[in-house]
C-alpha positions as CSV (number, residue, x, y, z in Angstrom):
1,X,19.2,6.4,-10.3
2,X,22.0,6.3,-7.6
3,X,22.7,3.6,-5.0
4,X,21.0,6.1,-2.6
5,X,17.9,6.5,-4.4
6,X,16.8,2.7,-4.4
7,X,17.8,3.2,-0.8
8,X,15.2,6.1,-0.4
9,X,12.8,4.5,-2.4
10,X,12.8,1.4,0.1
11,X,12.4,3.8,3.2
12,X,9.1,5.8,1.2
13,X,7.4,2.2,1.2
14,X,8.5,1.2,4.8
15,X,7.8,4.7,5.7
16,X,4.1,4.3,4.6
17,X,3.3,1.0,6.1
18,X,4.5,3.1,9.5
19,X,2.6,6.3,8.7
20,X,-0.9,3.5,8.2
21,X,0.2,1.6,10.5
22,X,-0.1,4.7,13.3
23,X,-3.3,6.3,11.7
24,X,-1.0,9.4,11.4
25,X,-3.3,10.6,7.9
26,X,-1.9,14.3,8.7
27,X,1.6,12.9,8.0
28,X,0.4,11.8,4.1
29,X,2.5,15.0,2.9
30,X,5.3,12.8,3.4
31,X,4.5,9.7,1.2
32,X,2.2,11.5,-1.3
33,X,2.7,14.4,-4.4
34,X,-0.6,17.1,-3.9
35,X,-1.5,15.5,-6.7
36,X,-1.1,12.0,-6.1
37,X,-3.7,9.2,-7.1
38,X,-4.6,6.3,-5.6
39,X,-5.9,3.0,-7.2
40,X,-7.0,0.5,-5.1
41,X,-10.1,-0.9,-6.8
42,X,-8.3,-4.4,-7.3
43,X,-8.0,-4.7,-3.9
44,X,-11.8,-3.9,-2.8
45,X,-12.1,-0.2,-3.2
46,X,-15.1,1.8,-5.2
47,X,-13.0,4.2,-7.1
48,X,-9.5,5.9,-7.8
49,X,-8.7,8.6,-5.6
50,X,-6.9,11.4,-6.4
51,X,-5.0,14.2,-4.3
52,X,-3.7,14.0,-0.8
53,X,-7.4,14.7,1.1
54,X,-9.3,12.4,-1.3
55,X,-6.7,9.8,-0.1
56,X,-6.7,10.6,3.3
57,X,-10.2,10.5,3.3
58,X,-10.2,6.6,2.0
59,X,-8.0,5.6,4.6
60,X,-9.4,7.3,7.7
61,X,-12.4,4.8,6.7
62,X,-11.1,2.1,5.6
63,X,-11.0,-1.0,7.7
64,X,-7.3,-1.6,8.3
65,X,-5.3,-4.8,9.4
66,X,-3.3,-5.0,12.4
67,X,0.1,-4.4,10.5
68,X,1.2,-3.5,6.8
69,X,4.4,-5.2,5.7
70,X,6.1,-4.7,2.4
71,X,8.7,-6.9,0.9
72,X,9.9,-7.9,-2.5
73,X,10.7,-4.0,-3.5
74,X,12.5,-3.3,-7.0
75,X,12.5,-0.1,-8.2
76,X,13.6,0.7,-11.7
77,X,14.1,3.8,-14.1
78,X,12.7,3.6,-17.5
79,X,12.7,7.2,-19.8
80,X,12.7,9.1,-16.9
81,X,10.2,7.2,-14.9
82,X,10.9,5.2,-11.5
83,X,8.5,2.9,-11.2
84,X,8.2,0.4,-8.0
85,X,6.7,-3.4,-7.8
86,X,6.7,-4.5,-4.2
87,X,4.7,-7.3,-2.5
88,X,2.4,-6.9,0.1
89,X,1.1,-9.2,3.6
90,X,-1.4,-8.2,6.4
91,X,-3.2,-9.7,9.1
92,X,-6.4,-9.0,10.1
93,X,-6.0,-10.1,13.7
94,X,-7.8,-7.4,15.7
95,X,-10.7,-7.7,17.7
96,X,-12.9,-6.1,15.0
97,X,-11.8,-8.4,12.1
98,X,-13.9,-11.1,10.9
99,X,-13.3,-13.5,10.2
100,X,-9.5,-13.6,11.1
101,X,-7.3,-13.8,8.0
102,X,-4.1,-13.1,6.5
103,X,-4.0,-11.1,2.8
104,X,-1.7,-9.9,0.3
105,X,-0.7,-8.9,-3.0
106,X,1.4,-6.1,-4.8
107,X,1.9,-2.7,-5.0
108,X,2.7,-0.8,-8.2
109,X,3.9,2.5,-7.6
110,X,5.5,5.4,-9.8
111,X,7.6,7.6,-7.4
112,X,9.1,11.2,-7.9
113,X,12.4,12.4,-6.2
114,X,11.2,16.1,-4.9
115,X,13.2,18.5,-2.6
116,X,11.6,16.8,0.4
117,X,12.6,13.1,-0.6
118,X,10.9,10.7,-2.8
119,X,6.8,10.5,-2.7
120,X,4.5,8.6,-4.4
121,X,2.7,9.9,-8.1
122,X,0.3,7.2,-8.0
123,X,-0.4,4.2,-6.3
124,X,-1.9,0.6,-7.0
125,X,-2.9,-1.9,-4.8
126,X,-3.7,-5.6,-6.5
127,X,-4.6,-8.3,-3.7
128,X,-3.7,-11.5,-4.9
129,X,-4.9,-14.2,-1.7
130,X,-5.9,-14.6,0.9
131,X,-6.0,-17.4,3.7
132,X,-8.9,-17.2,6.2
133,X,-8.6,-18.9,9.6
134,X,-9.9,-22.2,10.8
135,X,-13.9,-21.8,11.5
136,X,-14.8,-21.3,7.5
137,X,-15.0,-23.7,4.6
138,X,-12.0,-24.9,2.6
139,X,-13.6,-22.5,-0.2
140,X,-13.9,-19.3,1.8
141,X,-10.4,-20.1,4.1
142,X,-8.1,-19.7,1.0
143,X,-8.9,-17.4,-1.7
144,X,-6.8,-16.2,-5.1
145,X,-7.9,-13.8,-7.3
């Protein structure tokens, strides 16, 4: 992997939390392989999804927090792999959120350099806490898993 690549690599991730972000789902061609899949059962989902509709499917009805940041991104080549460990932070501030919290956690991704720029292979989504605000119980307001 070049200098440029880990430089990609950062704009697929920041790219994503954008493309979410926006609600753009007809833009997942640009984040995901046709094959992609998508794990986020640690973080609340039913099942692994797999391929681009089956994804954009999930997240046209999911309920979504007011921003998606990513931070903390290293990616790193092993036998041919590139494989990406990232942390993750999102309020729930909206209107329709409640309660009001704060969660995050990491991603784990496995990303593929392709004639239209890096995209994801798979995806995995681990939530780690969360802090809820004021109005709840000491037990509910911060939460690890």
């Amino acid at each position: 992997m070049q200098p440029a690549d880990i430089v990609m690599i950062n704009q697929l991730l920041a790219l994503y939390c954008h493309i979410v972000d926006a609600a753009q789902w007809d833009r997942f061609d640009e984040l995901f392989l046709p094959d992609a899949e998508l794990d986020y059962t640690q973080a609340g989902a039913d099942v692994v999804y797999h391929g681009i509709t089956e994804i954009q499917d999930f997240f046209r009805s999911a309920n979504h927090p007011s921003a998606h940041h990513c931070v903390n991104i290293y990616a790193a080549e092993r036998d041919g792999i590139v494989r990406v460990t990232s942390k993750f932070f999102s309020p729930y501030t909206r209107e329709s959120h409640d309660p009001k919290r704060w969660k995050g956690g990491d991603y784990f991704d496995i990303v593929e350099d392709t004639p239209y720029g890096w995209r994801f292979r798979s995806r995995i989504c681990v939530a780690r806490w969360q802090f809820t605000a004021g109005g709840q119980s000491e037990d509910v307001r911060r939460r690890t898993w």
